[in-house]
N, CA, C and O atoms as a Tripos MOL2 file, in Angstrom:
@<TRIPOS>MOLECULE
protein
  260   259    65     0     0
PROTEIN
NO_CHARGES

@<TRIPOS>ATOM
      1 N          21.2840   34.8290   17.6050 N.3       1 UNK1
      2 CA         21.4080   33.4990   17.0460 C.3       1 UNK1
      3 C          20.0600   32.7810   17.1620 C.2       1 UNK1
      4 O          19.5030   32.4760   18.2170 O.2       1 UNK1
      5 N          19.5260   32.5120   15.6550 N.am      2 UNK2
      6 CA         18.1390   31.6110   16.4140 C.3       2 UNK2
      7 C          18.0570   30.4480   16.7600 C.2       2 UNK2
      8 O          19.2070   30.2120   16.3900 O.2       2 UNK2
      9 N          17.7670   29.6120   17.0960 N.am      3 UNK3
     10 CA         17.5190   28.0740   17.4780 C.3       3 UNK3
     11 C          17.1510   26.8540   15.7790 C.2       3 UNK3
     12 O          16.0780   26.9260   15.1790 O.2       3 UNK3
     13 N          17.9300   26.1960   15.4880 N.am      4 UNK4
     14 CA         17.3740   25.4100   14.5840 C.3       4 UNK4
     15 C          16.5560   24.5100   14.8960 C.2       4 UNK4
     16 O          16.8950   23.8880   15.9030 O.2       4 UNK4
     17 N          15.5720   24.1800   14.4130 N.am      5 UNK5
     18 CA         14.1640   23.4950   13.6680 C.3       5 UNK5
     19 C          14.6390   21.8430   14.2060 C.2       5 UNK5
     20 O          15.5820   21.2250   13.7120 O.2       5 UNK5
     21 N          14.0850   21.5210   14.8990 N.am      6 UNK6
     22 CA         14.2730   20.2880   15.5790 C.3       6 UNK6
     23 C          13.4320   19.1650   14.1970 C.2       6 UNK6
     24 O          12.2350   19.4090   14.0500 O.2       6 UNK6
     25 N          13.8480   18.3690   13.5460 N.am      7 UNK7
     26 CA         13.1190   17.4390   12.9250 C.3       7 UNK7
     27 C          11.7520   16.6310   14.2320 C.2       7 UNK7
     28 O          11.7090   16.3960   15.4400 O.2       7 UNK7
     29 N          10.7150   16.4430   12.8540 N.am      8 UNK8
     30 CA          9.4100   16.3560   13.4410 C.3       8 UNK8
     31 C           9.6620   14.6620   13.7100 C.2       8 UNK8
     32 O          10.2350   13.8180   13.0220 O.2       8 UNK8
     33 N           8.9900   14.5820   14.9820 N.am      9 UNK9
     34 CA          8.7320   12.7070   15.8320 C.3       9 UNK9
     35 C           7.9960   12.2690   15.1450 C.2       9 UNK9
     36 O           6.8430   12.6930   15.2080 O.2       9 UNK9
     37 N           8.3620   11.1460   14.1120 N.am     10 UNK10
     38 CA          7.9680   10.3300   13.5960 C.3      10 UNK10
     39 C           6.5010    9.5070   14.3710 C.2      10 UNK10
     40 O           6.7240    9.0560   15.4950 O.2      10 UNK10
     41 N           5.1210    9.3200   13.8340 N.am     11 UNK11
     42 CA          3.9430    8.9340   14.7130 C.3      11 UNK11
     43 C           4.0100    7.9720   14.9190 C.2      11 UNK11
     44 O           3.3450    7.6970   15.9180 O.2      11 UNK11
     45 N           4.7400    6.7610   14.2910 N.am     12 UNK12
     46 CA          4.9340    5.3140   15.0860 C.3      12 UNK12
     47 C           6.0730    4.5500   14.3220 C.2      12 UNK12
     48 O           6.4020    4.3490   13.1530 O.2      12 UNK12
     49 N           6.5690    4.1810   15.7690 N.am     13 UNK13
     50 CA          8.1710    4.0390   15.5960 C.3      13 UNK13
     51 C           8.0100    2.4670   14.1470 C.2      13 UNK13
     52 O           7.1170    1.6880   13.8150 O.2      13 UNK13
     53 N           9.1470    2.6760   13.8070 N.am     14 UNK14
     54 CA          9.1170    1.0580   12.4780 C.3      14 UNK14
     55 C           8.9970    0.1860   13.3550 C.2      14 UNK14
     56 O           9.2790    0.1250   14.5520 O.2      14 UNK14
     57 N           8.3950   -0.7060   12.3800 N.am     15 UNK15
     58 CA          8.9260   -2.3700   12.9290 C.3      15 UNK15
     59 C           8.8180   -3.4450   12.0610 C.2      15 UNK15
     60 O           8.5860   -3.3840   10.8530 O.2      15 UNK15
     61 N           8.9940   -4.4130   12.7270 N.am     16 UNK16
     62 CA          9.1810   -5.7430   11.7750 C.3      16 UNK16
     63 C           7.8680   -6.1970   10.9370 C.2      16 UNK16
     64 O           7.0220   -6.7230   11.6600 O.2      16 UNK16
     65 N           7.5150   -6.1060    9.5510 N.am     17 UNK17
     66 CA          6.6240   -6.7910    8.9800 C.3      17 UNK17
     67 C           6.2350   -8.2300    9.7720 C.2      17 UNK17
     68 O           7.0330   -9.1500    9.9490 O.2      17 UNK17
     69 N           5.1840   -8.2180   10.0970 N.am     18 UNK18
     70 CA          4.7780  -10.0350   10.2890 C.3      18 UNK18
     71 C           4.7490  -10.7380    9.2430 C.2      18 UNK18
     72 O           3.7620  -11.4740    9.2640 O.2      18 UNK18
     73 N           5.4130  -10.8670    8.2680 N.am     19 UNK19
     74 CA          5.0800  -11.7830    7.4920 C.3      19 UNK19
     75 C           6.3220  -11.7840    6.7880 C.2      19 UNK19
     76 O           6.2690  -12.6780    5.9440 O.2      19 UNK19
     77 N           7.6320  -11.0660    6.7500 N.am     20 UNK20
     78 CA          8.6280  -10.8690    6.2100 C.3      20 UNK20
     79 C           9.8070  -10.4010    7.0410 C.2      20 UNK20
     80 O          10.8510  -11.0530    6.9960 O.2      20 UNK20
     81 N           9.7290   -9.4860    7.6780 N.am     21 UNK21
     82 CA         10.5310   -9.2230    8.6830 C.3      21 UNK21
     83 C          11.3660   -7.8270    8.4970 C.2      21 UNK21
     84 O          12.2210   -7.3240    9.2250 O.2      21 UNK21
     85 N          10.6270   -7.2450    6.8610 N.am     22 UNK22
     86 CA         11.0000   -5.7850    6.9130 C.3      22 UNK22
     87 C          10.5280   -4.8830    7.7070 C.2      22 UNK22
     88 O           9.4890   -4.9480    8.3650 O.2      22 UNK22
     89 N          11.3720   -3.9400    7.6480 N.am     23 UNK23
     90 CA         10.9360   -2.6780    7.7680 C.3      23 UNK23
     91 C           9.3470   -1.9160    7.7450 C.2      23 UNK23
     92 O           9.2850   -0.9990    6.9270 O.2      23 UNK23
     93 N           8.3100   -2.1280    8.3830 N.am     24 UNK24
     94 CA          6.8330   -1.6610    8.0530 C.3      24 UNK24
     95 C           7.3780   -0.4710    7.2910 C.2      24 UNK24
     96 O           8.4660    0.0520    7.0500 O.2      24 UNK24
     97 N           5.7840   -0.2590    6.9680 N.am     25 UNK25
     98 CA          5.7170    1.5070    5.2620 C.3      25 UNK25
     99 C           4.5050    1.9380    6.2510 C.2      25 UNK25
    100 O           3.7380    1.2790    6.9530 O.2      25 UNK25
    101 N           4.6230    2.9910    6.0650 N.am     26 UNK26
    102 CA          3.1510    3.8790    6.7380 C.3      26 UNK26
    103 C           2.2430    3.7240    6.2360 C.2      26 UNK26
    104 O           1.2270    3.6950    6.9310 O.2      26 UNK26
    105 N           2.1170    3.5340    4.7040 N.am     27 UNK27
    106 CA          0.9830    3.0760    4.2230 C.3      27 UNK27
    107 C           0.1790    1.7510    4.2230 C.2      27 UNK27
    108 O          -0.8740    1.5620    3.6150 O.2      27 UNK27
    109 N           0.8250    0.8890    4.9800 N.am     28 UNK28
    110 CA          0.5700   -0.9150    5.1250 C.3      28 UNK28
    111 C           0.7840   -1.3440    6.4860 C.2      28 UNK28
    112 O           0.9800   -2.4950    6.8750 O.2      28 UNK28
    113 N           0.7270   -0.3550    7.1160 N.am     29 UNK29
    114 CA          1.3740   -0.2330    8.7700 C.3      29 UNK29
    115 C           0.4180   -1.4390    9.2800 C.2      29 UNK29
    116 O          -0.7900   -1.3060    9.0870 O.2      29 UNK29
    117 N           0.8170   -2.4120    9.8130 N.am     30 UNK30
    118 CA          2.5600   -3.1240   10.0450 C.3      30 UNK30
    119 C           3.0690   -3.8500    9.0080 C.2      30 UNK30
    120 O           4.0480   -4.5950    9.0550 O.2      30 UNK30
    121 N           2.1810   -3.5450    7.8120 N.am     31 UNK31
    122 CA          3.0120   -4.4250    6.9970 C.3      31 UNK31
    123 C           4.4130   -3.5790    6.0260 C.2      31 UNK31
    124 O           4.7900   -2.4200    6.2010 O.2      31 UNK31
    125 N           4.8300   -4.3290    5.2670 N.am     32 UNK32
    126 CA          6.0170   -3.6580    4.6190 C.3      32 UNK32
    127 C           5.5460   -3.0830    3.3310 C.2      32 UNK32
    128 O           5.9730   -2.0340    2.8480 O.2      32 UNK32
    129 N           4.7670   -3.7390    2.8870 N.am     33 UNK33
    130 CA          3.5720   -3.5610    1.5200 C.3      33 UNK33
    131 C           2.7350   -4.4080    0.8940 C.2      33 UNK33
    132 O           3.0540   -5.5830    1.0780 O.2      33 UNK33
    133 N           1.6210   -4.2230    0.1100 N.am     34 UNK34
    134 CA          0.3910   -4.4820   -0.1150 C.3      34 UNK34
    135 C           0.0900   -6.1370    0.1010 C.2      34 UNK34
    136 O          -0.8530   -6.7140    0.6420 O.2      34 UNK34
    137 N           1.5000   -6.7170   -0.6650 N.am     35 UNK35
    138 CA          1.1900   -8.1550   -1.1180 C.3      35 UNK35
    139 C           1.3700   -8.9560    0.3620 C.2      35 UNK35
    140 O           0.7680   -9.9880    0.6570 O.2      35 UNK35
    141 N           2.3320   -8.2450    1.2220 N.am     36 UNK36
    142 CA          2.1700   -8.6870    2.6010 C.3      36 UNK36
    143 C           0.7160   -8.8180    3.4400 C.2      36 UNK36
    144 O           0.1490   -9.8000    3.9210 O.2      36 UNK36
    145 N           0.4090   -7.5650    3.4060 N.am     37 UNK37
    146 CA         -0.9810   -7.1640    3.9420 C.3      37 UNK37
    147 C          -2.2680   -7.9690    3.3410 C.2      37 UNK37
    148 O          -3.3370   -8.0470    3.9470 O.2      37 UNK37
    149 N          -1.9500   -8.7130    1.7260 N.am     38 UNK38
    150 CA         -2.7590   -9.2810    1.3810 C.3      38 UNK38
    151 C          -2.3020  -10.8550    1.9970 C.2      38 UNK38
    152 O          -3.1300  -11.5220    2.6180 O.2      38 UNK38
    153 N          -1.3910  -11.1820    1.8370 N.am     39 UNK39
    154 CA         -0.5060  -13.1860    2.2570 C.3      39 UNK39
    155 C          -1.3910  -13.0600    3.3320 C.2      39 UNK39
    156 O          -2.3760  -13.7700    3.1260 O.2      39 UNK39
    157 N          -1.4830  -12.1900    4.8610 N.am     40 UNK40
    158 CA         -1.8490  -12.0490    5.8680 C.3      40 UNK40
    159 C          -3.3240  -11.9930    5.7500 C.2      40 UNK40
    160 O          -3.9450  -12.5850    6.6320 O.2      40 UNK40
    161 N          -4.0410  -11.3570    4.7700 N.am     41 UNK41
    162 CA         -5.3760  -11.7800    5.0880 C.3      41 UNK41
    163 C          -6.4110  -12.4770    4.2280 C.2      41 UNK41
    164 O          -7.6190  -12.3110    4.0590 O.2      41 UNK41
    165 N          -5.1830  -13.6160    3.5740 N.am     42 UNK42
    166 CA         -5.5640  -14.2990    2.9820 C.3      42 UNK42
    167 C          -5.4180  -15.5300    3.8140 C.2      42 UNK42
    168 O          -6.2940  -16.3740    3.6210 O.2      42 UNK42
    169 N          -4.4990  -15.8170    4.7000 N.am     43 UNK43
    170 CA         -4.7160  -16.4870    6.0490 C.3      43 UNK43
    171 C          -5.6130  -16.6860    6.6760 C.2      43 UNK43
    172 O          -6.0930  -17.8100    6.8220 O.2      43 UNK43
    173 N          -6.1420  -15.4380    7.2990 N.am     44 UNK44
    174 CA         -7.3420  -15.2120    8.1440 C.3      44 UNK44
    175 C          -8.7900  -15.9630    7.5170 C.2      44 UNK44
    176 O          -9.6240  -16.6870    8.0610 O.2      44 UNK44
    177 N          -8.6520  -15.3840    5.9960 N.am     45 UNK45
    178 CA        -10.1230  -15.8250    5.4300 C.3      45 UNK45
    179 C          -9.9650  -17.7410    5.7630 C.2      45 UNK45
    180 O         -10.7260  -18.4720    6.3970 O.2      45 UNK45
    181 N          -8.8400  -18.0260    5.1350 N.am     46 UNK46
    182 CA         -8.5410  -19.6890    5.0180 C.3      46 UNK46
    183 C          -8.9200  -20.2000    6.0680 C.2      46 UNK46
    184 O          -9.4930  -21.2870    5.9940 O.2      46 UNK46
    185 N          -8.7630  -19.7210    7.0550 N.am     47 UNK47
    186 CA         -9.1000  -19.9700    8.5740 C.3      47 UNK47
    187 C          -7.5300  -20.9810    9.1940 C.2      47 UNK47
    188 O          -7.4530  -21.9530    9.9450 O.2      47 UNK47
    189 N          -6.2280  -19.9940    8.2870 N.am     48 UNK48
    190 CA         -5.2540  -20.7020    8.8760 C.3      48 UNK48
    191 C          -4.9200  -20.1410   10.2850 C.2      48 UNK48
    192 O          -4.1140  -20.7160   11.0160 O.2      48 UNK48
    193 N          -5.4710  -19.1670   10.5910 N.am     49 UNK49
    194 CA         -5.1420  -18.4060   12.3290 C.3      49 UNK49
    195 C          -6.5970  -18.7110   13.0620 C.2      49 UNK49
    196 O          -7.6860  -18.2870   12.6750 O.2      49 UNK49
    197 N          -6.4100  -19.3400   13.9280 N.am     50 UNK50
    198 CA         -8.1770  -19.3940   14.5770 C.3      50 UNK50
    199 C          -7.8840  -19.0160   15.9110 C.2      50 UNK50
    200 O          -6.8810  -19.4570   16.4710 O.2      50 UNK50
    201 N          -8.5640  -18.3420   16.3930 N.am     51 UNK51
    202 CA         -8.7630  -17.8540   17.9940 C.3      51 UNK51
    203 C          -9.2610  -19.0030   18.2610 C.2      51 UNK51
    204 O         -10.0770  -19.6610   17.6160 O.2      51 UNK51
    205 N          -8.5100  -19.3270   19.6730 N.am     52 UNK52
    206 CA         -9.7140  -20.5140   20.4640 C.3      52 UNK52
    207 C         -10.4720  -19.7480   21.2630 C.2      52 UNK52
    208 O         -10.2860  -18.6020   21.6740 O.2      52 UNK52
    209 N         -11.7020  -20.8140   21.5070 N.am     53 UNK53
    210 CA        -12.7510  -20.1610   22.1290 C.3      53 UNK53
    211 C         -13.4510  -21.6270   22.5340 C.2      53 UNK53
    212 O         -13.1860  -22.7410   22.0840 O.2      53 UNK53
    213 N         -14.5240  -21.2030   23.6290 N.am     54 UNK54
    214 CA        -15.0980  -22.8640   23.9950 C.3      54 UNK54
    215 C         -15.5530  -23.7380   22.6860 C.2      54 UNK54
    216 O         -15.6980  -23.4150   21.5070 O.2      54 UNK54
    217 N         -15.7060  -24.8910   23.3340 N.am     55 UNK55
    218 CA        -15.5610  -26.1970   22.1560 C.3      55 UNK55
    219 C         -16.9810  -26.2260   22.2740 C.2      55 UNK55
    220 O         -17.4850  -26.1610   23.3950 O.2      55 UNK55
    221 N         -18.1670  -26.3760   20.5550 N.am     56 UNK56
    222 CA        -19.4740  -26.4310   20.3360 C.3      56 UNK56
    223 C         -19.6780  -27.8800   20.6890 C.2      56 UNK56
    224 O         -18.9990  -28.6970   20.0670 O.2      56 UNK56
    225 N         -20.6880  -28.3930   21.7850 N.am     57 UNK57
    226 CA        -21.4810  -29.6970   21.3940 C.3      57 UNK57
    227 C         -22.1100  -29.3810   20.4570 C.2      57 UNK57
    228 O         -22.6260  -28.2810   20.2580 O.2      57 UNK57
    229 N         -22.1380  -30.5620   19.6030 N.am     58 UNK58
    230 CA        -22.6920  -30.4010   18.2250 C.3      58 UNK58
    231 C         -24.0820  -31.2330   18.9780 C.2      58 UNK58
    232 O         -25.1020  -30.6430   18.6230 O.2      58 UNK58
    233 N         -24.3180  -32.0910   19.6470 N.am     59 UNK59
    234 CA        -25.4130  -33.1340   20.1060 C.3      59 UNK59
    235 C         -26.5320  -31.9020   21.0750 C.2      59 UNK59
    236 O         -26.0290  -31.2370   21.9810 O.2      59 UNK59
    237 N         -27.6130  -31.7990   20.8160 N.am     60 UNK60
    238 CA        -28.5110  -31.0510   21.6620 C.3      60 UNK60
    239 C         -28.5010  -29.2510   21.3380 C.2      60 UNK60
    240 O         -28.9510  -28.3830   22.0860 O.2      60 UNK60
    241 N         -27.8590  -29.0640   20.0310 N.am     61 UNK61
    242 CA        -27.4160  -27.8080   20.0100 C.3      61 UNK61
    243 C         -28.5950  -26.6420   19.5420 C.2      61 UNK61
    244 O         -28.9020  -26.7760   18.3570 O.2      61 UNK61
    245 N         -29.1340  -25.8040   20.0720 N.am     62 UNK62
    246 CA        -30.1970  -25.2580   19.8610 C.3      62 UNK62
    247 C         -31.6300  -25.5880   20.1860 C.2      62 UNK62
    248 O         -32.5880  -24.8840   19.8670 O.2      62 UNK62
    249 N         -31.6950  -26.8320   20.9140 N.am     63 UNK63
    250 CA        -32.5270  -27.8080   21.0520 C.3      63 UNK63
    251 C         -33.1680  -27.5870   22.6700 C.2      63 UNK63
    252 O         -32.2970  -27.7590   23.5230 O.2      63 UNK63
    253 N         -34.4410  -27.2600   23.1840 N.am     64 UNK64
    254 CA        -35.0770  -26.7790   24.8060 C.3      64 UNK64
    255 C         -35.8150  -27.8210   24.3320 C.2      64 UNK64
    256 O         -36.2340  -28.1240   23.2150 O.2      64 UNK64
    257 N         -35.9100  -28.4710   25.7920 N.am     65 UNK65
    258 CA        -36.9740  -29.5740   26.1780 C.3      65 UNK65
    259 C         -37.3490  -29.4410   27.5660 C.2      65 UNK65
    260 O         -38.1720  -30.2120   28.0600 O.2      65 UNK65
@<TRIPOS>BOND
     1     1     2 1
     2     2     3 1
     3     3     4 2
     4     3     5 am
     5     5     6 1
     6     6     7 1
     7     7     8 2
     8     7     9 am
     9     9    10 1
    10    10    11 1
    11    11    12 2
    12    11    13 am
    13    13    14 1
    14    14    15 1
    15    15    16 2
    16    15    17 am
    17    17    18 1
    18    18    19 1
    19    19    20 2
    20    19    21 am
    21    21    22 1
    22    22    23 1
    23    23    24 2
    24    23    25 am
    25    25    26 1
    26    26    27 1
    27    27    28 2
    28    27    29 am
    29    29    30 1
    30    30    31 1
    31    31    32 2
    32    31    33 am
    33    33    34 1
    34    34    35 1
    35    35    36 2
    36    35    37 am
    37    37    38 1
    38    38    39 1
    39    39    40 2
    40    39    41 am
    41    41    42 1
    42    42    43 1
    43    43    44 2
    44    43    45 am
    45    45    46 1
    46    46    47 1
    47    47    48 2
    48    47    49 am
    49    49    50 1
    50    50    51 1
    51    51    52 2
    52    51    53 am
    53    53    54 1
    54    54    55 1
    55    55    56 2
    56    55    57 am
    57    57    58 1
    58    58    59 1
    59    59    60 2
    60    59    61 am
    61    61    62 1
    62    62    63 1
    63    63    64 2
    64    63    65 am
    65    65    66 1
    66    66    67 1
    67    67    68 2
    68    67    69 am
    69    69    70 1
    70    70    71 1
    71    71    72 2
    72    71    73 am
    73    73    74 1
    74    74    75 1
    75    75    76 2
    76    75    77 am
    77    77    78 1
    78    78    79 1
    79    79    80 2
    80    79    81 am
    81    81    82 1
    82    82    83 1
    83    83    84 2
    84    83    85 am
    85    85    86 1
    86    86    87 1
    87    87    88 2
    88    87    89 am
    89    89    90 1
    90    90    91 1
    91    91    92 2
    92    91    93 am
    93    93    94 1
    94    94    95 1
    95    95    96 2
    96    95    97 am
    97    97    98 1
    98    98    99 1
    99    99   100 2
   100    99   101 am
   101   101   102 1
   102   102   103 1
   103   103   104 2
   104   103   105 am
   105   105   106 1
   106   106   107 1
   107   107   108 2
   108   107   109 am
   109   109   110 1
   110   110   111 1
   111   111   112 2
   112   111   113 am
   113   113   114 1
   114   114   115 1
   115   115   116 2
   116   115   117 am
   117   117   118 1
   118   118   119 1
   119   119   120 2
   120   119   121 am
   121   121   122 1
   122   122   123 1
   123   123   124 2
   124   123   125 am
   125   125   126 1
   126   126   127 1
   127   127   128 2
   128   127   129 am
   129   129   130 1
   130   130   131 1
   131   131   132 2
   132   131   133 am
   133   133   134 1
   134   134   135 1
   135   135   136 2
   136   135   137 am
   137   137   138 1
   138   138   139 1
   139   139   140 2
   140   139   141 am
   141   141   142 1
   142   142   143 1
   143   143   144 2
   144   143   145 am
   145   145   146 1
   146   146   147 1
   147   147   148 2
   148   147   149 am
   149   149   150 1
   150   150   151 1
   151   151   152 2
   152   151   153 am
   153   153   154 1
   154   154   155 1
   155   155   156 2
   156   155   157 am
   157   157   158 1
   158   158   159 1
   159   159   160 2
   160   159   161 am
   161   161   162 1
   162   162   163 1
   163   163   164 2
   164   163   165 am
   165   165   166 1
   166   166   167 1
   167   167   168 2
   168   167   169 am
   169   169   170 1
   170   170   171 1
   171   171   172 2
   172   171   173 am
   173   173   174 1
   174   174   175 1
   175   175   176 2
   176   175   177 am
   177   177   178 1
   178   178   179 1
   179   179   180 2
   180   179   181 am
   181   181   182 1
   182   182   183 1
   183   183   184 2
   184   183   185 am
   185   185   186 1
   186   186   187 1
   187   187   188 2
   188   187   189 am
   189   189   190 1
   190   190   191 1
   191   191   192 2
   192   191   193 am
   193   193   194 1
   194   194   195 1
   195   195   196 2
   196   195   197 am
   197   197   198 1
   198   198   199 1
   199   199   200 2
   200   199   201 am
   201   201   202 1
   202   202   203 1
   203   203   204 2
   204   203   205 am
   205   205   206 1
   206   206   207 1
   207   207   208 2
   208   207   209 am
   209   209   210 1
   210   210   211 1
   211   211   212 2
   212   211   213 am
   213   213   214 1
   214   214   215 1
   215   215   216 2
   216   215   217 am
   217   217   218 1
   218   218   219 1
   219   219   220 2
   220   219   221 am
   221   221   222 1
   222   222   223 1
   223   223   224 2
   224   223   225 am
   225   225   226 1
   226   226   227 1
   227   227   228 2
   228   227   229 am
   229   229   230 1
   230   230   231 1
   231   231   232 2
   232   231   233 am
   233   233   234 1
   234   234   235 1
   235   235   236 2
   236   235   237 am
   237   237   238 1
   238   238   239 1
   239   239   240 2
   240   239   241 am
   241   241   242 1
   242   242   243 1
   243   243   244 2
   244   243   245 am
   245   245   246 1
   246   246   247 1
   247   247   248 2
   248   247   249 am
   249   249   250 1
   250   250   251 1
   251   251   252 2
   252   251   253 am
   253   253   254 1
   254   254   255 1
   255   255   256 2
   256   255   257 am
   257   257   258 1
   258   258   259 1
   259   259   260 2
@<TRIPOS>SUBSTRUCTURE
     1 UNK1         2 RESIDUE 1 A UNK
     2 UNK2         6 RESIDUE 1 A UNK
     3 UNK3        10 RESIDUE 1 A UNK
     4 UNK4        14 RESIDUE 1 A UNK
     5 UNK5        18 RESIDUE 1 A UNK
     6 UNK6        22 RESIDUE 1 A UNK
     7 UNK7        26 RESIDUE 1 A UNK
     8 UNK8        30 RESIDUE 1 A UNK
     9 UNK9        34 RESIDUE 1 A UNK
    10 UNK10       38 RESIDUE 1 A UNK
    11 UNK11       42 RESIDUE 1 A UNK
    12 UNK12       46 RESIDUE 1 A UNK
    13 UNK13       50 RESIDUE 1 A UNK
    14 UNK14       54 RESIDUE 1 A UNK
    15 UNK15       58 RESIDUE 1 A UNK
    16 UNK16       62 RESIDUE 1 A UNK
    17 UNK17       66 RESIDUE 1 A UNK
    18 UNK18       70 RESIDUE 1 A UNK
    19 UNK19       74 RESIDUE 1 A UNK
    20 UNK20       78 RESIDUE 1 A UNK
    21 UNK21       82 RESIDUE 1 A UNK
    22 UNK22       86 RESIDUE 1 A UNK
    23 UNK23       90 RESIDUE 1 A UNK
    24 UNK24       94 RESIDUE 1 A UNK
    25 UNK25       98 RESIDUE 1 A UNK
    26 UNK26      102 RESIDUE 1 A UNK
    27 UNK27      106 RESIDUE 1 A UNK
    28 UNK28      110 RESIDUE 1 A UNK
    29 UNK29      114 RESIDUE 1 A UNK
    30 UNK30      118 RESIDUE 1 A UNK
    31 UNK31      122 RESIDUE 1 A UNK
    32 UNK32      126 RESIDUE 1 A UNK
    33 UNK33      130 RESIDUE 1 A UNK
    34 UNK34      134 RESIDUE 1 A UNK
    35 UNK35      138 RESIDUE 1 A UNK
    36 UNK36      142 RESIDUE 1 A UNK
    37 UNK37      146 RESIDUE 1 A UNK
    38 UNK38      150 RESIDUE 1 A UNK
    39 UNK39      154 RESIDUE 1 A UNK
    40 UNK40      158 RESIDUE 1 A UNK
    41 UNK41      162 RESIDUE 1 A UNK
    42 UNK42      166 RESIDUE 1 A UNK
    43 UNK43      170 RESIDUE 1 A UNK
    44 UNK44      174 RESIDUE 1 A UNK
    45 UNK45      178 RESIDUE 1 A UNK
    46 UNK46      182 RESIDUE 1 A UNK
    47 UNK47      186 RESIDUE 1 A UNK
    48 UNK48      190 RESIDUE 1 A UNK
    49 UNK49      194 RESIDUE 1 A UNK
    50 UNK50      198 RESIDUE 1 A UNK
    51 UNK51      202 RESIDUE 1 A UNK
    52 UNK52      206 RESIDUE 1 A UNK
    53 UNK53      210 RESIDUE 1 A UNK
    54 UNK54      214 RESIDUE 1 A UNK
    55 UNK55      218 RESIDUE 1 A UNK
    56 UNK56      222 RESIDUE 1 A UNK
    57 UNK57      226 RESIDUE 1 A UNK
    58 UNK58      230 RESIDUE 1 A UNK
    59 UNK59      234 RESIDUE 1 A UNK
    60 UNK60      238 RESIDUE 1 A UNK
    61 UNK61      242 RESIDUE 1 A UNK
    62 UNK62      246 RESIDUE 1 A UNK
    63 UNK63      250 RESIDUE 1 A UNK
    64 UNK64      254 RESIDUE 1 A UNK
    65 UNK65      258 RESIDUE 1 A UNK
């Protein structure tokens, strides 16, 4: 009797689109598809997601005395 063929482990488990809440596609991974992957980095450019980081004095900036 031989042993049957175990189906192959999927390389990364699904998950939720960020921007919709489907199902991710392997090809848009994490997104669900293209127009997602685009909403999302059409965000980024807008500068609607900003990392904080320290606050610039604008007064003395570049300026040795």
């Amino acid at each position: 009797m031989t042993k049957a063929a175990e189906p192959p482990t999927p390389l990364r488990p699904k998950r939720k689109c960020p921007e919709c809440g489907k199902p991710s596609d392997r090809a848009t991974f994490p997104f669900c598809s293209p127009r997602c992957k685009a909403v999302d980095l059409n965000r980024w450019l807008s500068g609607s997601y900003v990392i904080p980081g320290p606050s610039v004095d604008q007064t003395g900036e570049g300026e040795e005395s």
